[in-house]
GUVEXBA-77406 format. One record per atom (N, C-alpha, C, O): residue in three letters; y, z, x. Coordinates in Angstrom, 1 decimal. Last residue first. Example, Ala and Ser with C-alpha at 12.3 -4.5 7.8 and 13.67 -1.06 7.14 Angstrom:
// GUVEXBA-77406
  aa     c2     c3     c1
 ser   -2.2    7.1   12.8
 ser   -1.1    7.1   13.7
 ser    0.0    7.9   12.9
 ser    1.1    8.0   13.4
 ala   -5.7    7.8   13.2
 ala   -4.5    7.8   12.3
 ala   -3.3    7.8   13.2
 ala   -3.3    8.5   14.2
***
This chain:
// GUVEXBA-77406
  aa     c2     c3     c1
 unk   19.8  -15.2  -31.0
 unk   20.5  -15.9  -32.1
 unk   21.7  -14.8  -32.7
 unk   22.4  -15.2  -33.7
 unk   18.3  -14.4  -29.1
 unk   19.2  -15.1  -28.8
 unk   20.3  -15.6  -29.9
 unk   21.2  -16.4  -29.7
 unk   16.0  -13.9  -29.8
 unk   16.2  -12.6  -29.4
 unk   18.1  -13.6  -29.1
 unk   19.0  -12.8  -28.8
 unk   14.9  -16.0  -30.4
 unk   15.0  -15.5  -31.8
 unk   16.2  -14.0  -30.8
 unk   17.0  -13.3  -31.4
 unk   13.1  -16.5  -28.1
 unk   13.8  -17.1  -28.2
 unk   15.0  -16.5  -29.4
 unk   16.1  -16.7  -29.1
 unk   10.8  -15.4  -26.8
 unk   11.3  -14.7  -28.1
 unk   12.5  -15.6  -28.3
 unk   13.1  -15.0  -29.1
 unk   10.1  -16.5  -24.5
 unk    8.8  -16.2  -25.8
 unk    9.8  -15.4  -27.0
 unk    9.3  -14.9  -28.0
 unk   12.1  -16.7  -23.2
 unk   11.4  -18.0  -23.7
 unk   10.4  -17.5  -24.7
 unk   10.0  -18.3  -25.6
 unk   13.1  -13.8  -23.2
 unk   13.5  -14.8  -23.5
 unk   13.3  -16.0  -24.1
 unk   13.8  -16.4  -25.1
 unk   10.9  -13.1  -21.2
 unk   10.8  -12.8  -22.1
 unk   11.6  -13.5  -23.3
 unk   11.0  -13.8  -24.3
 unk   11.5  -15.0  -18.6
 unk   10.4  -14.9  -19.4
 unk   10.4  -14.2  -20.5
 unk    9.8  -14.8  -21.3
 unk   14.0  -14.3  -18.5
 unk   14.0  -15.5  -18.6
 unk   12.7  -15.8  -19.2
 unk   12.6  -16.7  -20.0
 unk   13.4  -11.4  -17.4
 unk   14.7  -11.6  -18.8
 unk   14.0  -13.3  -19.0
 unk   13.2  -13.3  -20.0
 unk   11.9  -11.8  -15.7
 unk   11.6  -11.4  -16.3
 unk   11.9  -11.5  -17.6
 unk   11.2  -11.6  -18.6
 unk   13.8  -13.4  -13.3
 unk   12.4  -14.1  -14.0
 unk   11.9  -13.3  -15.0
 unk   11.2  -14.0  -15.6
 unk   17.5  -13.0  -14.8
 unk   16.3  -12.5  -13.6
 unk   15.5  -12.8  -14.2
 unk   15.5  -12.8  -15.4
 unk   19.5  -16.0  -14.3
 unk   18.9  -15.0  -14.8
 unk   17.4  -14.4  -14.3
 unk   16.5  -15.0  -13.7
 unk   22.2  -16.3  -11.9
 unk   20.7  -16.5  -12.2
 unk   20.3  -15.5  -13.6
 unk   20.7  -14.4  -13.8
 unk   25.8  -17.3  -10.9
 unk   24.7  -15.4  -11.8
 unk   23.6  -16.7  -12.0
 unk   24.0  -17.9  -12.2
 unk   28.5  -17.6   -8.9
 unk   27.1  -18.3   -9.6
 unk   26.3  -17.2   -9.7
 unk   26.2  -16.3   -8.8
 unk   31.8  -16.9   -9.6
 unk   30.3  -16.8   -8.8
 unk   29.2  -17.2   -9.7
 unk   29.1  -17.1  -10.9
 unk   34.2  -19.5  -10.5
 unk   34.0  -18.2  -10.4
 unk   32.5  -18.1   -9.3
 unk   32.2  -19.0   -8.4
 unk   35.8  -21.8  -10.1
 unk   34.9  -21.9  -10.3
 unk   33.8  -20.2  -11.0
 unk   32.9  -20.1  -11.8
 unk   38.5  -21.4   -9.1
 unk   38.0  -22.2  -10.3
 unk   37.0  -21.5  -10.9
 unk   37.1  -20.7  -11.9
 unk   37.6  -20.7   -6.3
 unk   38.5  -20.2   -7.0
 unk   38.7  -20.6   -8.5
 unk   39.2  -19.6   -9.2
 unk   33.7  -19.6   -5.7
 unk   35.0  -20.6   -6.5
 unk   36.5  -19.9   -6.9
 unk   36.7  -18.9   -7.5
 unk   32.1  -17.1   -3.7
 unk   32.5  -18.0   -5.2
 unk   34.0  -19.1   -4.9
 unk   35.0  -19.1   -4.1
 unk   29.5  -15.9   -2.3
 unk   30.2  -16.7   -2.3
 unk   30.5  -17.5   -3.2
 unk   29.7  -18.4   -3.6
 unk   27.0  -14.2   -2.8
 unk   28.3  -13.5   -2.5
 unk   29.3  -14.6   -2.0
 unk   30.1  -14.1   -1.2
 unk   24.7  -15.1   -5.6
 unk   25.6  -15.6   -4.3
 unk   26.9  -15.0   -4.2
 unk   27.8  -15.0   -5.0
 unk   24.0  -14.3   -7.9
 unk   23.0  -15.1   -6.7
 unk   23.4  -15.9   -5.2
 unk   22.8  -16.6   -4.4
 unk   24.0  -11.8   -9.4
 unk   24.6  -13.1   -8.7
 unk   23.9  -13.5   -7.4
 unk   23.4  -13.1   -6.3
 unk   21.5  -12.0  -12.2
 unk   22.2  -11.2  -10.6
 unk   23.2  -12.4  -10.4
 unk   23.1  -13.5  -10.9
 unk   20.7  -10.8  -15.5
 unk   21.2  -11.2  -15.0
 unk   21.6  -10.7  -13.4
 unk   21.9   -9.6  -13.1
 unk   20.0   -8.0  -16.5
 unk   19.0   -9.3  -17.0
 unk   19.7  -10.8  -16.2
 unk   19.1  -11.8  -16.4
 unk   20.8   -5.4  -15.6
 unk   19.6   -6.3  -14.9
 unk   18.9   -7.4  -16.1
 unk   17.8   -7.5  -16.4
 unk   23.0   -4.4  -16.5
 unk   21.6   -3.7  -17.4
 unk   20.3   -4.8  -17.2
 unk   19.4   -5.1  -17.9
 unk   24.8   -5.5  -15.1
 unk   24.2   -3.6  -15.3
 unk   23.2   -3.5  -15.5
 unk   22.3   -2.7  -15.0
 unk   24.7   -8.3  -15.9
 unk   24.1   -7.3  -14.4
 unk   23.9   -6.4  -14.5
 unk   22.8   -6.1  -14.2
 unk   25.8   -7.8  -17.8
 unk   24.4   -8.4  -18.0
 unk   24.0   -8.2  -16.3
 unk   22.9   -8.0  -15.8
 unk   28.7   -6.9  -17.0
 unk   27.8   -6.0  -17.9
 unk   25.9   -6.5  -18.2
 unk   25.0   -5.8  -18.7
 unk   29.2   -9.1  -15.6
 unk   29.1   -7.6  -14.6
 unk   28.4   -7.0  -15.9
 unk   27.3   -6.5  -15.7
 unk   29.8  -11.1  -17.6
 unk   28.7  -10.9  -16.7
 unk   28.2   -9.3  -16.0
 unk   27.1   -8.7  -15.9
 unk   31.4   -9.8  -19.3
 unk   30.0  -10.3  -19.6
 unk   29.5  -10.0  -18.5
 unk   28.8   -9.0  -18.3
 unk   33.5   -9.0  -17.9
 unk   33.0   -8.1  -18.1
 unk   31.2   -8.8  -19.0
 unk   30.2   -8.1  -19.1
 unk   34.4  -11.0  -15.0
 unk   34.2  -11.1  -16.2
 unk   33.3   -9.8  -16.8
 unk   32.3   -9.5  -16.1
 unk   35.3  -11.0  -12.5
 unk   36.1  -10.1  -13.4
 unk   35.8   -9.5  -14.8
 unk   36.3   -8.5  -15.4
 unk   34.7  -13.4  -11.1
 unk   33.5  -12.0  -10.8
 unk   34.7  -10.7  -12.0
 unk   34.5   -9.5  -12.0
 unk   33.6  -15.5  -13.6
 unk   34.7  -14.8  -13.4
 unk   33.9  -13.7  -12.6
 unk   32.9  -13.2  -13.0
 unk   30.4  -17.7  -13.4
 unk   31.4  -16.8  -14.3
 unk   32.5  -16.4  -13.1
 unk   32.4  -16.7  -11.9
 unk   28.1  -20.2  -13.8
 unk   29.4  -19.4  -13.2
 unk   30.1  -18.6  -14.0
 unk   30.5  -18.9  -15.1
 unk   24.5  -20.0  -14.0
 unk   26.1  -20.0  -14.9
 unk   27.3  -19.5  -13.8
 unk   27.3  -18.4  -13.1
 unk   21.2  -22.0  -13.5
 unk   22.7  -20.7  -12.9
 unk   23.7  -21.2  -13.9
 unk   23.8  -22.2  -14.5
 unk   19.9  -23.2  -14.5
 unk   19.6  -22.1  -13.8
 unk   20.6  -21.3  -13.3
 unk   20.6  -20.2  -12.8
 unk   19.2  -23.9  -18.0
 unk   20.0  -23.8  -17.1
 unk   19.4  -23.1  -16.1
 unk   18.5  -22.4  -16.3
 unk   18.2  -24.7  -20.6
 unk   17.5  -25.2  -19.1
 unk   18.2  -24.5  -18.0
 unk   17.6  -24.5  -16.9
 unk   19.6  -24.6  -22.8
 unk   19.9  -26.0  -21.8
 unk   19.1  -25.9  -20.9
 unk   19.0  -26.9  -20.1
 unk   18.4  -22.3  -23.5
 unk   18.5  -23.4  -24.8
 unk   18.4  -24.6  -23.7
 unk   17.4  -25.3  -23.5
 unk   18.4  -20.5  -21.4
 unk   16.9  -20.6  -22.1
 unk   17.1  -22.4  -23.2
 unk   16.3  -23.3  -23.4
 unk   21.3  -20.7  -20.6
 unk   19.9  -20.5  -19.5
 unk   18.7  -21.2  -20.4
 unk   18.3  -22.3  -20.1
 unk   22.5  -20.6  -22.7
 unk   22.4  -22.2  -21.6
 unk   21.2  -22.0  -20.7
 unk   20.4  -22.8  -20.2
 unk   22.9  -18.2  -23.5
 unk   22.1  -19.3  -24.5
 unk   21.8  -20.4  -23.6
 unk   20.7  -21.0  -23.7
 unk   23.6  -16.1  -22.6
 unk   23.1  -16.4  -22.1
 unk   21.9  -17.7  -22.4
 unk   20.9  -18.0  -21.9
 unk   26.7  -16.2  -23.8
 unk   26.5  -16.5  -22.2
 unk   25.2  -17.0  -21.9
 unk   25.0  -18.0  -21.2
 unk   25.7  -15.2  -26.0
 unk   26.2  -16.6  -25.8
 unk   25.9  -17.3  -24.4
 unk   25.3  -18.3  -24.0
 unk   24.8  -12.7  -25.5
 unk   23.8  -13.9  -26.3
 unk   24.7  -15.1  -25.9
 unk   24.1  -16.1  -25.5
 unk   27.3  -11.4  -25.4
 unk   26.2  -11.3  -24.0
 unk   25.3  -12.8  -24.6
 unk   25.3  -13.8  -23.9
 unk   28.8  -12.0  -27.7
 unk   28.8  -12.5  -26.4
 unk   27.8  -12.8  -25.3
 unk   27.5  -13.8  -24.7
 unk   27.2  -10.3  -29.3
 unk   26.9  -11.7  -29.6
 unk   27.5  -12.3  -28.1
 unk   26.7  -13.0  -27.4
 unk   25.5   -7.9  -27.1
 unk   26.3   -8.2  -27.8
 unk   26.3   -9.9  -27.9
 unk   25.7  -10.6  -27.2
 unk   21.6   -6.9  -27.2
 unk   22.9   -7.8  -26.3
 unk   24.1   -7.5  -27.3
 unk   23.7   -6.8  -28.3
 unk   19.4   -5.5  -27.9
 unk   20.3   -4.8  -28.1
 unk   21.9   -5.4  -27.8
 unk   23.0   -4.8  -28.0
 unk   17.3   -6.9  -27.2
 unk   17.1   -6.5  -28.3
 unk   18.7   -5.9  -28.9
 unk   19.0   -6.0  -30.1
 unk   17.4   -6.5  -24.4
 unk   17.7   -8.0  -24.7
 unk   18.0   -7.7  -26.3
 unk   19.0   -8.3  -26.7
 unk   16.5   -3.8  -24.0
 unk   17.8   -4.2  -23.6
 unk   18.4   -5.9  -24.2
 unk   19.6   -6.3  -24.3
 unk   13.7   -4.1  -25.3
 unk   14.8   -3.7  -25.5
 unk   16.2   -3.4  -25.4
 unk   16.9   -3.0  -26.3
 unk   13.0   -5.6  -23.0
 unk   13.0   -6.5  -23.9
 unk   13.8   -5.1  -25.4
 unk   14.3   -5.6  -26.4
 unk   13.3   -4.3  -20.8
 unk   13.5   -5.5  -21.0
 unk   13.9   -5.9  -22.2
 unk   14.9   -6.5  -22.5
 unk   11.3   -1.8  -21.6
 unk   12.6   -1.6  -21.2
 unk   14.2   -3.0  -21.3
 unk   15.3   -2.8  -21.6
 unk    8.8   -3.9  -21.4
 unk    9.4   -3.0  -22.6
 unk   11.0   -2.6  -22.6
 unk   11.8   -3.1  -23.4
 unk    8.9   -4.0  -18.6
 unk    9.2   -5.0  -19.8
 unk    9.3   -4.9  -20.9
 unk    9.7   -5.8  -21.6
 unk    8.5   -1.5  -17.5
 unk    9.8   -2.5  -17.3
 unk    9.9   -3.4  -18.1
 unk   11.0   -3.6  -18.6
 unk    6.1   -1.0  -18.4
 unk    7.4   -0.3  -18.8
 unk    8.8   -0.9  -18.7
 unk    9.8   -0.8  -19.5
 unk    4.5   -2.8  -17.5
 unk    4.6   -3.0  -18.9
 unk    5.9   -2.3  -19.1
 unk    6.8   -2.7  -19.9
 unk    4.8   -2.5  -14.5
 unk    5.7   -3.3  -15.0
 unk    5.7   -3.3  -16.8
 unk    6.6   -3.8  -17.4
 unk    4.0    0.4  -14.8
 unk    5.4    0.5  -14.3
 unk    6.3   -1.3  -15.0
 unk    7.3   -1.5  -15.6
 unk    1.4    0.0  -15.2
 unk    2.0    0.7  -16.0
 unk    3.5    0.6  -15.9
 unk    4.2    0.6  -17.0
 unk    0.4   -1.4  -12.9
 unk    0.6   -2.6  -14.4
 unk    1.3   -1.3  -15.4
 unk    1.8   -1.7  -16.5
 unk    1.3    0.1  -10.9
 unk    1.5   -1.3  -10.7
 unk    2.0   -1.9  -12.4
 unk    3.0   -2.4  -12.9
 unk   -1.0    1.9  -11.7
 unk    0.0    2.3  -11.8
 unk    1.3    0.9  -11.6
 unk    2.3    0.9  -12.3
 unk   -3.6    0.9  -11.1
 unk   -3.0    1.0  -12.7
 unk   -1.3    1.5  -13.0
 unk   -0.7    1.6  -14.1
 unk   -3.1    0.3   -8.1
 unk   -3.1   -0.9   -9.3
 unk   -3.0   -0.6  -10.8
 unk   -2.4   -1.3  -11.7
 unk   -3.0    2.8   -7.4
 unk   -2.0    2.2   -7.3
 unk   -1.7    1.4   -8.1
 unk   -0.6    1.3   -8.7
 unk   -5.8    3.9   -8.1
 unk   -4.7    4.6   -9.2
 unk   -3.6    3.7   -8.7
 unk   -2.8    3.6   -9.7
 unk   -7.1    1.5   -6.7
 unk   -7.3    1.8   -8.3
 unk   -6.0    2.3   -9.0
 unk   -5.3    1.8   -9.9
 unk   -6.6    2.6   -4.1
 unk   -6.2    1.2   -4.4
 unk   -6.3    0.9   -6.1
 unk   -5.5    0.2   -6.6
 unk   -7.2    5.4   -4.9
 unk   -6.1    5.1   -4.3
 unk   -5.8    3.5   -4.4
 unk   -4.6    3.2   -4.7
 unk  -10.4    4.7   -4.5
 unk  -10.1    5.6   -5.8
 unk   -8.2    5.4   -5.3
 unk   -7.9    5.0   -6.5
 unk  -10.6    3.9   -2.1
 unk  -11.0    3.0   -3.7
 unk  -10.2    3.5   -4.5
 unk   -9.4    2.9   -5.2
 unk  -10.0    5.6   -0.3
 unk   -9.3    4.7   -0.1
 unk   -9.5    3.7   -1.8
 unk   -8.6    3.1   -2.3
 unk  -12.0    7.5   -1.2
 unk  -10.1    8.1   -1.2
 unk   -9.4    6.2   -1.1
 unk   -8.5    5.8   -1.8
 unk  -14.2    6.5   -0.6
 unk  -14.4    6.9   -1.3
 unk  -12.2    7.1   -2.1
 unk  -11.7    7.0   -3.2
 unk  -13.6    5.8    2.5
 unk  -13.8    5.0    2.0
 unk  -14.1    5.0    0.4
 unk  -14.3    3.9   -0.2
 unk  -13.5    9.0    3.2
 unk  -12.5    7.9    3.0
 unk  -12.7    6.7    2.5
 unk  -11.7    6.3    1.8
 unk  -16.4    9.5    2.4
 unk  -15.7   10.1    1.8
 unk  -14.0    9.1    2.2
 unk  -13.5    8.5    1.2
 unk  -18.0    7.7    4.1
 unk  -18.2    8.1    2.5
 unk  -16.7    8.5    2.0
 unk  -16.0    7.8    1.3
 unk  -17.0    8.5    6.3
 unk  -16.8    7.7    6.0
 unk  -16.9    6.9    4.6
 unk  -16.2    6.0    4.1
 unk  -17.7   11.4    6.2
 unk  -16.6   10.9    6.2
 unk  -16.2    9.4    6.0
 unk  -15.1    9.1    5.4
 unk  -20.7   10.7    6.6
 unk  -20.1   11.6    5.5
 unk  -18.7   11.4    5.2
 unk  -18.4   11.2    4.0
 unk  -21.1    9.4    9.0
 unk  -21.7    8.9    7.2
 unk  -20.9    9.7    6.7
 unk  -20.2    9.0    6.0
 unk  -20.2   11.7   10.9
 unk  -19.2   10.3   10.6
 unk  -20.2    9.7    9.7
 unk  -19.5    8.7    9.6
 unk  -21.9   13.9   10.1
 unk  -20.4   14.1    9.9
 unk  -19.9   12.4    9.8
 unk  -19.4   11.9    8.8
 unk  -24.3   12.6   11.3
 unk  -24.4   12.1   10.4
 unk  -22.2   13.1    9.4
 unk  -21.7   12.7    8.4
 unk  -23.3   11.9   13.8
 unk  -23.6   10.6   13.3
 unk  -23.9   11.0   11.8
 unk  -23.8   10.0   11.0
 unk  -23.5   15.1   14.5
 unk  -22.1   13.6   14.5
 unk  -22.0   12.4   14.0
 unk  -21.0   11.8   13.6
 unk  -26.2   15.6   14.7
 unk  -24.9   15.9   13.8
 unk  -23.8   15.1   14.2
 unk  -23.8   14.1   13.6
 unk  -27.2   13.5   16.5
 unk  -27.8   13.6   14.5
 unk  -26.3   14.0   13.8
 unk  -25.5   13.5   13.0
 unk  -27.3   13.1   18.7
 unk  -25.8   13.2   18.5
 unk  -26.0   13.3   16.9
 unk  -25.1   13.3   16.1
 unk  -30.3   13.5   19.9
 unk  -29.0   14.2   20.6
 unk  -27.7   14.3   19.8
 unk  -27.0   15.3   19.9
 unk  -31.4   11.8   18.3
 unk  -31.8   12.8   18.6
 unk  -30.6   14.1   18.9
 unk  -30.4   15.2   18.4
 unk  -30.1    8.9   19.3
 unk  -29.9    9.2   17.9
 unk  -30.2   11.1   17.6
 unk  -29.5   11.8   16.8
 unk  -30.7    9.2   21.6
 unk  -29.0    8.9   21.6
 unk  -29.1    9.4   19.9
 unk  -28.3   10.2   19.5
 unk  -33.3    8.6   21.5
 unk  -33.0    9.8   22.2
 unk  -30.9    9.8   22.0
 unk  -30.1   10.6   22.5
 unk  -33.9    6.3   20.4
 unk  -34.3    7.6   19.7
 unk  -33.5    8.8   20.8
 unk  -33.2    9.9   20.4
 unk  -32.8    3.5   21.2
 unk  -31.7    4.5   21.3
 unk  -32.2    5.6   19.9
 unk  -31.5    5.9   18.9
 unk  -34.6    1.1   21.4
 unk  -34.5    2.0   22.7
 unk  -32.9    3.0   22.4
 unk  -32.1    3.1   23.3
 unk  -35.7   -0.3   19.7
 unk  -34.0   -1.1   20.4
 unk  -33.8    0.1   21.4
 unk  -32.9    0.0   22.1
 unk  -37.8    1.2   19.6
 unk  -38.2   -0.3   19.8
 unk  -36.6   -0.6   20.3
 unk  -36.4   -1.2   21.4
 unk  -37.2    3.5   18.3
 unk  -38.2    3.6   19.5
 unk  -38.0    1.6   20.3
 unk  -38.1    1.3   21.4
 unk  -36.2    2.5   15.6
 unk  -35.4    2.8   16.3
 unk  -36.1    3.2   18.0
 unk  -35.3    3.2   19.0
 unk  -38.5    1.7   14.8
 unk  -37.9    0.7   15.4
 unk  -36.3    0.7   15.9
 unk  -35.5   -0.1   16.4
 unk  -39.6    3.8   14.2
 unk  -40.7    2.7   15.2
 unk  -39.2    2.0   15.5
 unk  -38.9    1.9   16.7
 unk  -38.5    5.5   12.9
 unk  -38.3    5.9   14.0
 unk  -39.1    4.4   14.9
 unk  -38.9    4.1   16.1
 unk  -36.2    3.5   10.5
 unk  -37.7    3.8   10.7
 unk  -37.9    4.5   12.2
 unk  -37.1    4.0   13.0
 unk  -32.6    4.2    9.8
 unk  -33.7    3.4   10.3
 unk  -35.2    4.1   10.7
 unk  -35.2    5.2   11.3
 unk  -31.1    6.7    9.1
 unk  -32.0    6.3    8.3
 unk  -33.3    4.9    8.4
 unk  -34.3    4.6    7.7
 unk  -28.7    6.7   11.1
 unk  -29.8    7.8   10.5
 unk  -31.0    7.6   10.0
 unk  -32.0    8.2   10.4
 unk  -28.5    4.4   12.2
 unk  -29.0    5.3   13.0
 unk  -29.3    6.1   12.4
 unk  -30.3    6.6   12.8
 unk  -27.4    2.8    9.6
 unk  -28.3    2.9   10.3
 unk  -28.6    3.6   11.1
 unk  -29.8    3.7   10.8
 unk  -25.5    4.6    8.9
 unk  -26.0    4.9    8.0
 unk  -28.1    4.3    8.8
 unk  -29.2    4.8    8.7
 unk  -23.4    4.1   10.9
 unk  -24.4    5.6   11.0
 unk  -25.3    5.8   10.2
 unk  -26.0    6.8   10.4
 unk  -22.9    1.4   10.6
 unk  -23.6    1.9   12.0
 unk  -24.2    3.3   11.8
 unk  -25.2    3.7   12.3
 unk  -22.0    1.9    7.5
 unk  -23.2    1.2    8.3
 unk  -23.6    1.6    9.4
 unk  -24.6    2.3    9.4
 unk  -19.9    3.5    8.4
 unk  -20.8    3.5    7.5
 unk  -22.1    3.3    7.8
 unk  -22.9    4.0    8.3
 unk  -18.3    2.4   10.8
 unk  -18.9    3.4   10.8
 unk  -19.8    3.9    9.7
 unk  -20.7    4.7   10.1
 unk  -17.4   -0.1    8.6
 unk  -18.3    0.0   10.1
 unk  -19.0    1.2   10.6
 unk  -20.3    1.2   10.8
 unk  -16.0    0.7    6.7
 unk  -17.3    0.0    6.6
 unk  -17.8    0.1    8.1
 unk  -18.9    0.6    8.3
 unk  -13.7    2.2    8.4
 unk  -14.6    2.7    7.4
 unk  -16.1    2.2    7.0
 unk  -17.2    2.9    6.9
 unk  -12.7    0.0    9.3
 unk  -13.5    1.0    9.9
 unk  -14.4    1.8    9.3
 unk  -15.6    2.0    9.6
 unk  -11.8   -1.3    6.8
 unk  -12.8   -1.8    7.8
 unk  -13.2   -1.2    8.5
 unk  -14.4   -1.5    8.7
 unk   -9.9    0.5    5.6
 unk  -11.4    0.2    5.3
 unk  -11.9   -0.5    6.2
 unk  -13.0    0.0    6.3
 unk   -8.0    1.8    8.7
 unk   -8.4    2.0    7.5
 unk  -10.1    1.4    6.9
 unk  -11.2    1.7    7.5
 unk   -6.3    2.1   11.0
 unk   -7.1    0.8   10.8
 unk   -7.5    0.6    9.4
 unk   -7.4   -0.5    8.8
 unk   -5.5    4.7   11.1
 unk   -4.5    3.6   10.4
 unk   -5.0    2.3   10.5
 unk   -4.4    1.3   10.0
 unk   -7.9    5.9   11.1
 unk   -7.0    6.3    9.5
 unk   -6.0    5.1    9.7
 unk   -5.7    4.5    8.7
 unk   -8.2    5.4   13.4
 unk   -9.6    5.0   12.9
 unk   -8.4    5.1   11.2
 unk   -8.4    4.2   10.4
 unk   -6.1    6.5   14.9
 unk   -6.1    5.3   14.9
 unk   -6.9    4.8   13.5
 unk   -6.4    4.0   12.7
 unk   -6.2    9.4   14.6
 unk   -5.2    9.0   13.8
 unk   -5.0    7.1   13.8
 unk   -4.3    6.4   13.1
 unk   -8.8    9.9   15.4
 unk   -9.2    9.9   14.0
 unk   -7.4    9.2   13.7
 unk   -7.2    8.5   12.7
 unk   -7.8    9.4   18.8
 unk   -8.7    8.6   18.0
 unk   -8.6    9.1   16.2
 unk   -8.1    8.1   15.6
 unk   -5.7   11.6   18.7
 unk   -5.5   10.0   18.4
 unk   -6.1    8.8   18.2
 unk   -5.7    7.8   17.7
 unk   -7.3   13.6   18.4
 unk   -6.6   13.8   17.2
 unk   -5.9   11.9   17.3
 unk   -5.7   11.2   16.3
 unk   -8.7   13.3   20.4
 unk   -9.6   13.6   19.4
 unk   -8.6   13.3   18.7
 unk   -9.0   12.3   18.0
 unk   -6.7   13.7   22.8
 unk   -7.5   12.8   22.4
 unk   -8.6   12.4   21.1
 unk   -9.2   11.3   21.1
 unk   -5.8   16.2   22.0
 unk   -5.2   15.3   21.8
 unk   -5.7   14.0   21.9
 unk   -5.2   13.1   21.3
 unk   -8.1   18.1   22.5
 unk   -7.9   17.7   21.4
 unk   -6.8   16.8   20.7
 unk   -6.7   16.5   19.5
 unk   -8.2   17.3   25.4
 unk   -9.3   17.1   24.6
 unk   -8.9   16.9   23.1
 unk   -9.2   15.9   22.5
***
């Protein structure tokens, strides 16, 4: 018994808000529809009989569907808190390059560039990796040639609006 009880509420929780809306509704109607016309679809005696259950599931349903808003809310403010910090974080790491680091990364924003090869030895690069404004974008390199580094879309957006951060 109670293992079937406990795998229904563990389904109804991983289905989530749509059940939620359904159970809503469906209880909110059988509670509170008119008795004439709950007498009329022929389920006063189903409604009579199960009141408290029907009305525990309105209440719950209220109430998850209440956890589930308030949770997609604090995720999303938390979402834009994390990236302003990242780009803050960003854009004081860019704030701080060496003239080298700036050099390397002038082709990106000045020429357009999308990729730079470098030395995987090169301490530019591996150091504009550390501090994530730069990845390689490929575990396969050049003997010449070195590995091909991207700049990351954040660095490259911030970059184009500050351009000055490059000089």
């Amino acid at each position: 018994m109670f293992e079937a009880t406990g795998a229904i509420i563990a389904a109804v929780l991983r289905v989530g808000v749509p059940i939620y809306v359904a159970a809503l509704i469906t209880s909110a109607l059988l509670l509170f529809l008119p008795d004439s016309t709950v007498q009329q679809i022929g389920i006063s005696e189903f409604r009579e009989l199960w009141r408290g259950y029907i009305g525990i599931i309105f209440i719950a349903s209220i109430a998850l569907l209440a956890s589930s808003g308030i949770s997609a809310i604090s995720q999303s403010v938390g979402n834009r808190l994390d990236n302003r910090r990242l780009q803050r974080l960003t854009l004081e790491t860019l704030r701080m390059l060496t003239k080298d680091e700036k050099m390397f990364l002038r082709p990106f924003i000045i020429d357009g560039a999308n990729t730079r090869n470098a030395d995987v030895t090169s301490g530019i690069a591996g150091g504009l990796v550390a501090k994530h404004i730069i990845y390689r974008s490929s575990n396969v390199g050049h003997v010449f040639g070195g590995f091909a580094y991207n700049l990351q879309p954040l660095a490259r957006k911030l970059l184009r609006e500050n351009p000055d951060l490059l000089d």
